[in-house]
Structure formats: structure tokens, C-alpha cells
mmCIF file of the N, C-alpha and C atoms, coordinates in Angstrom:
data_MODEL
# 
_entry.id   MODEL 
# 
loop_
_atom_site.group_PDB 
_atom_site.id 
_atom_site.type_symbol 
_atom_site.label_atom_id 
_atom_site.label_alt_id 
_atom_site.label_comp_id 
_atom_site.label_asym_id 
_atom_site.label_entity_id 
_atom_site.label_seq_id 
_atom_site.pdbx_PDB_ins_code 
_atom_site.Cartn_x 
_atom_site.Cartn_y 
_atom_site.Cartn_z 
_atom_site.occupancy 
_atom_site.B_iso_or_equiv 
_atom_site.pdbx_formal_charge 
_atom_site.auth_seq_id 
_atom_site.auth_comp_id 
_atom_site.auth_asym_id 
_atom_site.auth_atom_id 
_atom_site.pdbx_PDB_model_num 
ATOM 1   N N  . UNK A 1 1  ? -28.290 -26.502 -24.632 1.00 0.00 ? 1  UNK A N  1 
ATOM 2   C CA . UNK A 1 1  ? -28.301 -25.067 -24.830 1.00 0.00 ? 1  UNK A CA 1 
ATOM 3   C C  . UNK A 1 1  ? -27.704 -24.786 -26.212 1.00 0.00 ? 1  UNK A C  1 
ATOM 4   N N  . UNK A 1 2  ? -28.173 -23.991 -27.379 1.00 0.00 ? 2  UNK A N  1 
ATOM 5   C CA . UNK A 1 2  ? -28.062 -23.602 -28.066 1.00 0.00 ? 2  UNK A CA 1 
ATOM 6   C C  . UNK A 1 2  ? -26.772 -22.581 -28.101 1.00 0.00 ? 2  UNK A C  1 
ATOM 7   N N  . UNK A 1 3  ? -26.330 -22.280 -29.594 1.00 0.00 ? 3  UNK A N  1 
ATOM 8   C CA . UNK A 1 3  ? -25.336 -21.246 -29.707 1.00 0.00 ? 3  UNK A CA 1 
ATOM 9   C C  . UNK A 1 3  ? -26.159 -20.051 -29.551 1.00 0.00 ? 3  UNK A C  1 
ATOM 10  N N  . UNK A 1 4  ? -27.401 -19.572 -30.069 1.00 0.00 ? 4  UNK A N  1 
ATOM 11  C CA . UNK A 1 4  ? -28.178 -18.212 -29.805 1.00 0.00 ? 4  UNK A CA 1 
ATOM 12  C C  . UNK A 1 4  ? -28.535 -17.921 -28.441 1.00 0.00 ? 4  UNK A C  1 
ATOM 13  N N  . UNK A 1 5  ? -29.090 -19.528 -27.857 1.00 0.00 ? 5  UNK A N  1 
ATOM 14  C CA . UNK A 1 5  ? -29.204 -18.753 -25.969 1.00 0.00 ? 5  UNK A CA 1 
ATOM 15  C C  . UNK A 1 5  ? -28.200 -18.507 -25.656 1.00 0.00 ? 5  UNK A C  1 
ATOM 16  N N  . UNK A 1 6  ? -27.016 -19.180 -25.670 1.00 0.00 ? 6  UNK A N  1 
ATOM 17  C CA . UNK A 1 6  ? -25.535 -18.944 -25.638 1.00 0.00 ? 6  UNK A CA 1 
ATOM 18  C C  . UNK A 1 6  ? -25.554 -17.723 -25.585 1.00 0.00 ? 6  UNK A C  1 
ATOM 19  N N  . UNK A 1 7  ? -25.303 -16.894 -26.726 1.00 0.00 ? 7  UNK A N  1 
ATOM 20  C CA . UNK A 1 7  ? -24.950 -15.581 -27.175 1.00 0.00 ? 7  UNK A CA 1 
ATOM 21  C C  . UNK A 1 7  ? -25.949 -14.715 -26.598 1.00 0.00 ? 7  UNK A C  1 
ATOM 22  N N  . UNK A 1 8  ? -27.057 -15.052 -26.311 1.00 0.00 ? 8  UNK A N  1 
ATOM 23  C CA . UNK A 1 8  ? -27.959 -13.803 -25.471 1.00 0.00 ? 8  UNK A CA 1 
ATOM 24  C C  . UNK A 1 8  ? -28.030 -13.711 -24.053 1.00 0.00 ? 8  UNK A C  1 
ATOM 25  N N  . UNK A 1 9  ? -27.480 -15.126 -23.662 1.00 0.00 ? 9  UNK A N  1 
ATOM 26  C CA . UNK A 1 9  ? -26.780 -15.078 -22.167 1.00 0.00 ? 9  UNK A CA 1 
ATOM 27  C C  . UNK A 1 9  ? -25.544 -14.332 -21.754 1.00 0.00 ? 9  UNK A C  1 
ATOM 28  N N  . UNK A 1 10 ? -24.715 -14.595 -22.846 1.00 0.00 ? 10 UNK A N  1 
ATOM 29  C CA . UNK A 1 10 ? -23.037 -13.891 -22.724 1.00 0.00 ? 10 UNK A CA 1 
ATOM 30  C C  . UNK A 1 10 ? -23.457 -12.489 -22.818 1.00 0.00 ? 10 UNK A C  1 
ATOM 31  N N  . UNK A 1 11 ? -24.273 -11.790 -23.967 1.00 0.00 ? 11 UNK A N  1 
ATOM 32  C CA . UNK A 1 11 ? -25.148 -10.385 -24.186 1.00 0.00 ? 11 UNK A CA 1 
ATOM 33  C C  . UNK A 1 11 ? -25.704 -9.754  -22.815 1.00 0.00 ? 11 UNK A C  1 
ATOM 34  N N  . UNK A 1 12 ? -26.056 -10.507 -22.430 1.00 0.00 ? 12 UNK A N  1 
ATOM 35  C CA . UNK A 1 12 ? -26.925 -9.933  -21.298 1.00 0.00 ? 12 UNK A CA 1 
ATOM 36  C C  . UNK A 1 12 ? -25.805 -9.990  -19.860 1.00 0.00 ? 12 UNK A C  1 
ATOM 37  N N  . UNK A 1 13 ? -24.513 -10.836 -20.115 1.00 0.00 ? 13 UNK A N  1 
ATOM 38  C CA . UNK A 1 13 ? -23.650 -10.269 -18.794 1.00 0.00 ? 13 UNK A CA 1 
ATOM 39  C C  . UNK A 1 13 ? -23.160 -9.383  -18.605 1.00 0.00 ? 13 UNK A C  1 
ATOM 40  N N  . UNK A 1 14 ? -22.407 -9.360  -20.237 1.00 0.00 ? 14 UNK A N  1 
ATOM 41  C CA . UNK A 1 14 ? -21.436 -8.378  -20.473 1.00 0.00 ? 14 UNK A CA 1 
ATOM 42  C C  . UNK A 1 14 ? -22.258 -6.714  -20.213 1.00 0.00 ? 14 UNK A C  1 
ATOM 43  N N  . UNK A 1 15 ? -23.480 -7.034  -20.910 1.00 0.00 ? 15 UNK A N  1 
ATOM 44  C CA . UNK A 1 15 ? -24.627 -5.691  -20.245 1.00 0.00 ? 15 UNK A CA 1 
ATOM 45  C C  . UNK A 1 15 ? -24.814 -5.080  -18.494 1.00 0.00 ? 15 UNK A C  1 
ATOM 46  N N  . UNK A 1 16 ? -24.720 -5.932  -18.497 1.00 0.00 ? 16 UNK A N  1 
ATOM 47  C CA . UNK A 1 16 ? -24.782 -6.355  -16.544 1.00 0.00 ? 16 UNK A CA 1 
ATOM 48  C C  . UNK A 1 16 ? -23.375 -5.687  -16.218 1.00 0.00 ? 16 UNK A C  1 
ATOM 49  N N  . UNK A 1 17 ? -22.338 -6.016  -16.602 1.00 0.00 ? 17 UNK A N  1 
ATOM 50  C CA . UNK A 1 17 ? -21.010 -5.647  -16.155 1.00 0.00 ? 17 UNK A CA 1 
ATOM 51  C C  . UNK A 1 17 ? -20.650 -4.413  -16.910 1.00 0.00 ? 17 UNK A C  1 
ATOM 52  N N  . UNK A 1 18 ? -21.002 -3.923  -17.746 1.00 0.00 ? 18 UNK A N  1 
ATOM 53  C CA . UNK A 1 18 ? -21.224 -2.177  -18.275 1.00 0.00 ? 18 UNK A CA 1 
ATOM 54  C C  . UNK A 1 18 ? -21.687 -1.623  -17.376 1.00 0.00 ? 18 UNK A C  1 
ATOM 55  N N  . UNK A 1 19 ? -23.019 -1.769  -17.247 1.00 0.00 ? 19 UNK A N  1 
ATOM 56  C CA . UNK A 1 19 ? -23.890 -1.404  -16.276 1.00 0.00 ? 19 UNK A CA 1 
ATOM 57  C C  . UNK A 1 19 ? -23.431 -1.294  -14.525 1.00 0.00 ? 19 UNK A C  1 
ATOM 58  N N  . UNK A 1 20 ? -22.516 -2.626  -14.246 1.00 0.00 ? 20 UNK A N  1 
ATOM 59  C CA . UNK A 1 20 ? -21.911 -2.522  -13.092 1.00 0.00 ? 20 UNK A CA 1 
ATOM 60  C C  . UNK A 1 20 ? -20.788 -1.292  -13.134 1.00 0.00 ? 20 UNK A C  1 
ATOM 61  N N  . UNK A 1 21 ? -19.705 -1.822  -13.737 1.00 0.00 ? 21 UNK A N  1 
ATOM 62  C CA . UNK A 1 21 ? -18.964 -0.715  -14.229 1.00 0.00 ? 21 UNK A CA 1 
ATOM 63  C C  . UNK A 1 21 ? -19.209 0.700   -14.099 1.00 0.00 ? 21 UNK A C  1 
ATOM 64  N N  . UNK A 1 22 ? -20.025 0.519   -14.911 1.00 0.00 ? 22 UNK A N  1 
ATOM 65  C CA . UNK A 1 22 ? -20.652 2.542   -14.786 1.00 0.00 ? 22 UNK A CA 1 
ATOM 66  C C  . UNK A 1 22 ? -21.157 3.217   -13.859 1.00 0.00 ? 22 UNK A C  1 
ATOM 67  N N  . UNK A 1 23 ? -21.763 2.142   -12.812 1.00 0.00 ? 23 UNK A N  1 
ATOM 68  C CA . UNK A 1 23 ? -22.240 2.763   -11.345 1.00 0.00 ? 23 UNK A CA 1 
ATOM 69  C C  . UNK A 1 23 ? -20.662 2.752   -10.380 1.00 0.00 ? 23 UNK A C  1 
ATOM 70  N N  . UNK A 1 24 ? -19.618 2.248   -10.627 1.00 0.00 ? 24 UNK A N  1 
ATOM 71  C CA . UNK A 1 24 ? -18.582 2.077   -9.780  1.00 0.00 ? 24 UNK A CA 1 
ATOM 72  C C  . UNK A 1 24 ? -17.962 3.061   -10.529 1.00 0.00 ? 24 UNK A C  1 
ATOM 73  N N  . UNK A 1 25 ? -17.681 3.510   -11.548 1.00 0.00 ? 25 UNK A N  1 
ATOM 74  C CA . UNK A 1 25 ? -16.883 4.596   -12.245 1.00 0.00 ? 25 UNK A CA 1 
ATOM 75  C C  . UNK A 1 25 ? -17.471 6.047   -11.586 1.00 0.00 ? 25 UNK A C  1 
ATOM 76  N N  . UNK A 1 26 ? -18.962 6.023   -11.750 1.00 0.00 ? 26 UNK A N  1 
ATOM 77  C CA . UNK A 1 26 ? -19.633 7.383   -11.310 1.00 0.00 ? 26 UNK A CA 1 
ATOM 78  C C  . UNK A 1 26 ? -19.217 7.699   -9.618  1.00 0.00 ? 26 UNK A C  1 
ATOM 79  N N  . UNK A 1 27 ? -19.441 6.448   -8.962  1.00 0.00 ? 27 UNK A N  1 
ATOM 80  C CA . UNK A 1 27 ? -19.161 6.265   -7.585  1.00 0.00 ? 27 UNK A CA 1 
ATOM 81  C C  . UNK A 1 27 ? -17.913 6.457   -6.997  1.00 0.00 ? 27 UNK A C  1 
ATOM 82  N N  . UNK A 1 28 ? -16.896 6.089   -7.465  1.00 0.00 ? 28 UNK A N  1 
ATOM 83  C CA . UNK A 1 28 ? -15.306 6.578   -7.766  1.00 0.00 ? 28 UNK A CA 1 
ATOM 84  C C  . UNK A 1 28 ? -15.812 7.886   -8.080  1.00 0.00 ? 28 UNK A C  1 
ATOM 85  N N  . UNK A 1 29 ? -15.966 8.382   -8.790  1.00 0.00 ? 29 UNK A N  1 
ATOM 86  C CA . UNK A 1 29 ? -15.962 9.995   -9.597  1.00 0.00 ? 29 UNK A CA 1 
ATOM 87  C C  . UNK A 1 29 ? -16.456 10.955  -7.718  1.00 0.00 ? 29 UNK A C  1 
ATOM 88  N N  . UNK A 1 30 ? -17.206 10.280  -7.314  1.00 0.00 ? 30 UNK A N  1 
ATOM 89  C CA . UNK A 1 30 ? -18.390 11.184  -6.337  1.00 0.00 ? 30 UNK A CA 1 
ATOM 90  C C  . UNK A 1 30 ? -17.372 10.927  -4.713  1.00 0.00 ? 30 UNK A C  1 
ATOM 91  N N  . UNK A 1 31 ? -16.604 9.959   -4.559  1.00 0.00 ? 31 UNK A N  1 
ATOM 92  C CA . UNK A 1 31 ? -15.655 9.883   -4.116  1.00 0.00 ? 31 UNK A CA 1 
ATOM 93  C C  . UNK A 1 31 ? -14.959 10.665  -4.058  1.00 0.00 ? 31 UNK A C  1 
ATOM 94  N N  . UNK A 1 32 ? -13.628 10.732  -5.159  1.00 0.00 ? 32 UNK A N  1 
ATOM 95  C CA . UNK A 1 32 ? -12.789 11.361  -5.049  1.00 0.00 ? 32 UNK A CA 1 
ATOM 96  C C  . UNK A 1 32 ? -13.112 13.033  -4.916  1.00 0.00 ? 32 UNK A C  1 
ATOM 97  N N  . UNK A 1 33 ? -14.429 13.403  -5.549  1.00 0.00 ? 33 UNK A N  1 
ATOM 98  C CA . UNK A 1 33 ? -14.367 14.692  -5.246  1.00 0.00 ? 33 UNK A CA 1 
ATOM 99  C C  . UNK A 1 33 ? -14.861 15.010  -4.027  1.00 0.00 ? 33 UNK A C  1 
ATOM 100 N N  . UNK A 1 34 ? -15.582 14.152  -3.066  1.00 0.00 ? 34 UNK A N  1 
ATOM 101 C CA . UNK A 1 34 ? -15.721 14.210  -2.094  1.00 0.00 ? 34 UNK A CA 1 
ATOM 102 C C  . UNK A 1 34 ? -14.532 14.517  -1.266  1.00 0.00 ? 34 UNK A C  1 
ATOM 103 N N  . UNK A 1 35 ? -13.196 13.700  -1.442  1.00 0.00 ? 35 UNK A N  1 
ATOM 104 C CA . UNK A 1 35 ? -12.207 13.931  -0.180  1.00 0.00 ? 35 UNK A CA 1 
ATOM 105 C C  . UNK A 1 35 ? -11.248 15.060  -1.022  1.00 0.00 ? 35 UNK A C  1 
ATOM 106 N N  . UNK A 1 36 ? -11.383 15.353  -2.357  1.00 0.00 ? 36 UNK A N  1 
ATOM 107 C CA . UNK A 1 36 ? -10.810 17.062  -2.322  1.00 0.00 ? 36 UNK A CA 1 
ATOM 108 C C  . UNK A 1 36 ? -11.712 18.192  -1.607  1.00 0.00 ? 36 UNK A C  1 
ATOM 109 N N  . UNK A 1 37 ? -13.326 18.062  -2.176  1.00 0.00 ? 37 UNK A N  1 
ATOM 110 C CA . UNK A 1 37 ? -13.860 18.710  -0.973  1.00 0.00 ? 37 UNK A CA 1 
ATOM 111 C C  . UNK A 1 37 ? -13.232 18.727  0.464   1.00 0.00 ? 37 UNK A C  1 
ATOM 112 N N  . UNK A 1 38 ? -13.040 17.905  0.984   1.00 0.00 ? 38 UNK A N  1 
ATOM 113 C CA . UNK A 1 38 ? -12.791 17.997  2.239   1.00 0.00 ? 38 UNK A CA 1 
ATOM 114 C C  . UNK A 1 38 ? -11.059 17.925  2.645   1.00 0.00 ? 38 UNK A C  1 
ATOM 115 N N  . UNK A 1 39 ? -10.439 17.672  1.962   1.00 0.00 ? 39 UNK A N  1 
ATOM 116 C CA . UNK A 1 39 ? -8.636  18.293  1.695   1.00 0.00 ? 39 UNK A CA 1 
ATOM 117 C C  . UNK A 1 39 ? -8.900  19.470  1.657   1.00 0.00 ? 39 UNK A C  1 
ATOM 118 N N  . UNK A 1 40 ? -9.670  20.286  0.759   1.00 0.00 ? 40 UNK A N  1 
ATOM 119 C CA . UNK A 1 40 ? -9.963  21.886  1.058   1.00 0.00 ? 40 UNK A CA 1 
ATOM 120 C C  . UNK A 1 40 ? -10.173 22.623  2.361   1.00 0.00 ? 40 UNK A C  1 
ATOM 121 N N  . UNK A 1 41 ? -11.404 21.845  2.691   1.00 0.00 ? 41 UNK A N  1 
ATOM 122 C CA . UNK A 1 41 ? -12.170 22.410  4.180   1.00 0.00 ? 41 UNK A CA 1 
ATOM 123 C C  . UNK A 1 41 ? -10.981 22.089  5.123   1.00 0.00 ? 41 UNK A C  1 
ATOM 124 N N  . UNK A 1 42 ? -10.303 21.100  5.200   1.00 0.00 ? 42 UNK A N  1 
ATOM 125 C CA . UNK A 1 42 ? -9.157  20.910  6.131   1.00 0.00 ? 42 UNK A CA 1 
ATOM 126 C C  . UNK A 1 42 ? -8.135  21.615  6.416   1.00 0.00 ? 42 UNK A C  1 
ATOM 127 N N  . UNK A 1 43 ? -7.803  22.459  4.947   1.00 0.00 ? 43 UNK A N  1 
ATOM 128 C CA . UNK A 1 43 ? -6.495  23.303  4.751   1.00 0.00 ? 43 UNK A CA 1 
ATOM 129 C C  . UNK A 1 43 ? -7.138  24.376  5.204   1.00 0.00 ? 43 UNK A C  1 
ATOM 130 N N  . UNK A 1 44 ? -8.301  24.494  4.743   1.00 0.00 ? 44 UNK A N  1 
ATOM 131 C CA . UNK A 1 44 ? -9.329  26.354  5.631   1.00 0.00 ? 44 UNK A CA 1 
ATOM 132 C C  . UNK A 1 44 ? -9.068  25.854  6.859   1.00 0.00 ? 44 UNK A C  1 
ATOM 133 N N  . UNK A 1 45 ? -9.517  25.224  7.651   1.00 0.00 ? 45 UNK A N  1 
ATOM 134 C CA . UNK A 1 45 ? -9.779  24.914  9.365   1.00 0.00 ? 45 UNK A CA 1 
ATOM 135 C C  . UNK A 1 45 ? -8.079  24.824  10.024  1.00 0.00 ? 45 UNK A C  1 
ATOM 136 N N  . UNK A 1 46 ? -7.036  24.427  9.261   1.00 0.00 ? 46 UNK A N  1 
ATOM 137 C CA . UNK A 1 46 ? -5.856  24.210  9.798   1.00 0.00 ? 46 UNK A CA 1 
ATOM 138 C C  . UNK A 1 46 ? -4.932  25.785  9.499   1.00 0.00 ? 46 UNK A C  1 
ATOM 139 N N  . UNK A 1 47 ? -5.314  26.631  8.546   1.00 0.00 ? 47 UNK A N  1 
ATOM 140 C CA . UNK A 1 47 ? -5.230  27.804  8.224   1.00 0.00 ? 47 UNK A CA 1 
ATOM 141 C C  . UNK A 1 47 ? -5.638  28.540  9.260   1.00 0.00 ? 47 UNK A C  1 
ATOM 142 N N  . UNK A 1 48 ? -7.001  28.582  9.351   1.00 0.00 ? 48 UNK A N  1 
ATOM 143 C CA . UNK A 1 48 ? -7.989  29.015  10.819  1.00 0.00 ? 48 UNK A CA 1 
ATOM 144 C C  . UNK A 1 48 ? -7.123  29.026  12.062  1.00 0.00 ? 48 UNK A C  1 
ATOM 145 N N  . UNK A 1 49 ? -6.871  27.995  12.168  1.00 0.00 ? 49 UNK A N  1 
ATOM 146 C CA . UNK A 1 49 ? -6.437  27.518  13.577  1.00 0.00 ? 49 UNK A CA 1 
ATOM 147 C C  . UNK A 1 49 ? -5.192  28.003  13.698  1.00 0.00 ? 49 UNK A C  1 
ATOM 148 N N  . UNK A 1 50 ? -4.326  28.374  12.869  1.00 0.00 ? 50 UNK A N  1 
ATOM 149 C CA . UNK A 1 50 ? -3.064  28.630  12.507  1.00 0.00 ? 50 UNK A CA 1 
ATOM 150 C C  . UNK A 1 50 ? -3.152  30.477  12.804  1.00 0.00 ? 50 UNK A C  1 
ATOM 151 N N  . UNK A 1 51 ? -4.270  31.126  11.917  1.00 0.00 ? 51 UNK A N  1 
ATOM 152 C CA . UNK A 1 51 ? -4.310  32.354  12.797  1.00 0.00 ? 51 UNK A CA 1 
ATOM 153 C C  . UNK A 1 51 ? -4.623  32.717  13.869  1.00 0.00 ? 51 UNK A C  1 
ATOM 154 N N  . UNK A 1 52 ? -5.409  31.751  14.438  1.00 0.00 ? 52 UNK A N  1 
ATOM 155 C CA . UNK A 1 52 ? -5.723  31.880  15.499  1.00 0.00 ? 52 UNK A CA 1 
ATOM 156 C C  . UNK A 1 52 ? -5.061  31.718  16.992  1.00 0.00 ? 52 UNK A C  1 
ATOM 157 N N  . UNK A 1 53 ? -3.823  30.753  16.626  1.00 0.00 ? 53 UNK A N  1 
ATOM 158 C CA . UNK A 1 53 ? -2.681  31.080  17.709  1.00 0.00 ? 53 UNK A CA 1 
ATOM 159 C C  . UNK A 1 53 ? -1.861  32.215  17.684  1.00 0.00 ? 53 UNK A C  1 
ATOM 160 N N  . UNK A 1 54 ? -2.021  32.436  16.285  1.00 0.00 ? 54 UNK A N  1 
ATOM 161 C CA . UNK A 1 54 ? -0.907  33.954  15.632  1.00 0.00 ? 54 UNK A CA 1 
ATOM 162 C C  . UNK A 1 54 ? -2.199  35.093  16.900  1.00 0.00 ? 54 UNK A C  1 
ATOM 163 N N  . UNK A 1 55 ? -3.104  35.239  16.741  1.00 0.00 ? 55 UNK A N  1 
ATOM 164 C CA . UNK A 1 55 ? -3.804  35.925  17.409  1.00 0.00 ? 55 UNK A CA 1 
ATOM 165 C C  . UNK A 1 55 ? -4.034  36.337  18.659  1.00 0.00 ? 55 UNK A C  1 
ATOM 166 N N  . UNK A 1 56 ? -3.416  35.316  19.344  1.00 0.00 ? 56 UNK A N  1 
ATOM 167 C CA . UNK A 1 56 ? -3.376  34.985  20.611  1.00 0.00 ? 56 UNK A CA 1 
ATOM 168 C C  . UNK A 1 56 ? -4.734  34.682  21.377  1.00 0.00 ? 56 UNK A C  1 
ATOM 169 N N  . UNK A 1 57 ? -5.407  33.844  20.601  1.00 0.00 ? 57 UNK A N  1 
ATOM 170 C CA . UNK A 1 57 ? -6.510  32.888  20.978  1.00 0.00 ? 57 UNK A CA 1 
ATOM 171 C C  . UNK A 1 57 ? -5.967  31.460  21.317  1.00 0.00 ? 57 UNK A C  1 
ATOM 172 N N  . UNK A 1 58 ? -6.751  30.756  22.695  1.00 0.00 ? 58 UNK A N  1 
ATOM 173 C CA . UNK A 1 58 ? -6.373  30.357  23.669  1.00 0.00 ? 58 UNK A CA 1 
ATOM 174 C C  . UNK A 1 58 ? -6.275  28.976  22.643  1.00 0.00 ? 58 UNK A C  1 
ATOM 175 N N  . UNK A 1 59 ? -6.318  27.947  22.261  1.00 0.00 ? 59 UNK A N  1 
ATOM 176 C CA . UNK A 1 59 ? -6.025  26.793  21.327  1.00 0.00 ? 59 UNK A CA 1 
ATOM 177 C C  . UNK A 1 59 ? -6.134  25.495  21.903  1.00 0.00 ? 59 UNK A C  1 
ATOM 178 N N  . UNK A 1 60 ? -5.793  25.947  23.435  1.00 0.00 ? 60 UNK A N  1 
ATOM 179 C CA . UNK A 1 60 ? -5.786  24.454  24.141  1.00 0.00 ? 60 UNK A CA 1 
ATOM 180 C C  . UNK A 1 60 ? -6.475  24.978  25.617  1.00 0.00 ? 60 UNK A C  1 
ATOM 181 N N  . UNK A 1 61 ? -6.899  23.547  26.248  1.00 0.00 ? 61 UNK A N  1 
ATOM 182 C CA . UNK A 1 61 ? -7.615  23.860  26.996  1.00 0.00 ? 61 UNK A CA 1 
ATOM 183 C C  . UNK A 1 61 ? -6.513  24.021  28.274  1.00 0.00 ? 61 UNK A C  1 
ATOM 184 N N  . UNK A 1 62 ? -5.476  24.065  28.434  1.00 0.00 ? 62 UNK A N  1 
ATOM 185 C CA . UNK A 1 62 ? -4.413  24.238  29.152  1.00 0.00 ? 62 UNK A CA 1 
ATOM 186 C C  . UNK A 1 62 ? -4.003  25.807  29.021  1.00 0.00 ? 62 UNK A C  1 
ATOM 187 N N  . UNK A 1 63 ? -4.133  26.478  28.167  1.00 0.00 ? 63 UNK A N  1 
ATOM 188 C CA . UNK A 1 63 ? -4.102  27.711  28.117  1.00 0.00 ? 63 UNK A CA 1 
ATOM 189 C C  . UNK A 1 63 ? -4.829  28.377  28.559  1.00 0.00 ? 63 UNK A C  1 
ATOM 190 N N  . UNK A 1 64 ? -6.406  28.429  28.862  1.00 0.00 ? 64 UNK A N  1 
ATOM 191 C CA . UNK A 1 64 ? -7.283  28.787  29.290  1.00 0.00 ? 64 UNK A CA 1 
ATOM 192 C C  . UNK A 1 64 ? -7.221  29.003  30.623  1.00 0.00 ? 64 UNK A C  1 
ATOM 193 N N  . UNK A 1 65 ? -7.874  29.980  30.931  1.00 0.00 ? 65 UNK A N  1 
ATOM 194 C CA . UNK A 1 65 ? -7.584  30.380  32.528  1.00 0.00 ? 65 UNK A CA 1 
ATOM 195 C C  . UNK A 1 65 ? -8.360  29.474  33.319  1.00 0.00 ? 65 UNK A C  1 
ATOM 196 N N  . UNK A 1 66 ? -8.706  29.468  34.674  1.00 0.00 ? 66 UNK A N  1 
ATOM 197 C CA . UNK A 1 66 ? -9.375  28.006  35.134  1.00 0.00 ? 66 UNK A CA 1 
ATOM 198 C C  . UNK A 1 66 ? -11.022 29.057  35.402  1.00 0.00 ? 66 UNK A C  1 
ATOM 199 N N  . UNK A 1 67 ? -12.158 27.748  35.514  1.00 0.00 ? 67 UNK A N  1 
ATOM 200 C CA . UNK A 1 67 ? -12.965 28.716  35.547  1.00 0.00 ? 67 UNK A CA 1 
ATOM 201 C C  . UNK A 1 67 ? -13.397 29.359  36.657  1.00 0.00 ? 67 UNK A C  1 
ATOM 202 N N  . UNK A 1 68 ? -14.674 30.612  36.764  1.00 0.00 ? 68 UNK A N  1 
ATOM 203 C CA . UNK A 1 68 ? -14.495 31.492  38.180  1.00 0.00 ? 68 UNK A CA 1 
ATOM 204 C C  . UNK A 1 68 ? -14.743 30.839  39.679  1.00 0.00 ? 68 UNK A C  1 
ATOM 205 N N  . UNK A 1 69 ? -15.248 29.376  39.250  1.00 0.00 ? 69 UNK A N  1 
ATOM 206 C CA . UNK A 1 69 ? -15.748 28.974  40.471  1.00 0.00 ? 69 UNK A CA 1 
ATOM 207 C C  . UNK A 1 69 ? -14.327 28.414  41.205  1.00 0.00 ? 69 UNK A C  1 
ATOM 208 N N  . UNK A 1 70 ? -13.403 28.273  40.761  1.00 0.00 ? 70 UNK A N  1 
ATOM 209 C CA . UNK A 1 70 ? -12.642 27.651  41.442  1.00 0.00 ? 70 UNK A CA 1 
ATOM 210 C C  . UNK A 1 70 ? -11.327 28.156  42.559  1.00 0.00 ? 70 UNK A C  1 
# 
């Protein structure tokens, strides 16, 4: 093997591993905003739920009256 196949082999990894790289960087990126998306929606729904005992909505199924058939 030559020093030029050499060098267009090493060329073509290091390309490969940019290339890898940059799909795992974007993928990380689509990630993390994924679970702030949903750290958000969590703090709405635990907010929610939070007025909703303030409200005096039933929260558990132990609170609930039993049903008419019984």
C-alpha cells in the first residue's frame, strides 16, 4: 500500500467520522429539546393537577363516591 492510498483511506475515515459526528450532534440537539418539551408539558399537567385539588376535584379514585349500582 502506497503513501497516497494511505492518505485517501485516512481522508475518507476521518470524512466518515464528521459525517458520524454530525448526525449524533443533530440527534443530541433533537433530544435534548425533546425532554425540555416535555419538562414543560409536565410542569403544565402537575400545575393542572395542583388546581385541581385546590378545586375540589376528586384526584383519587378513593375520593370518589362509589358507583350507583352498589
Amino acid at each position: 500500500m502506497n503513501d497516497s492510498s494511505r492518505i485517501d483511506e485516512l481522508e475518507a475515515r476521518v470524512a466518515f467520522q464528521e459525517h458520524s459526528l454530525n448526525e449524533l450532534s443533530d440527534a443530541l440537539a433533537e433530544a435534548r429539546a425533546e425532554i425540555t418539551r416535555h419538562a414543560l408539558l409536565l410542569t403544565k399537567v402537575v400545575e393542572e393537577l395542583k388546581s385541581a385539588r385546590g378545586a375540589g376535584v376528586a384526584t383519587s379514585a378513593a375520593d370518589e363516591p362509589p358507583p350507583p349500582h352498589y
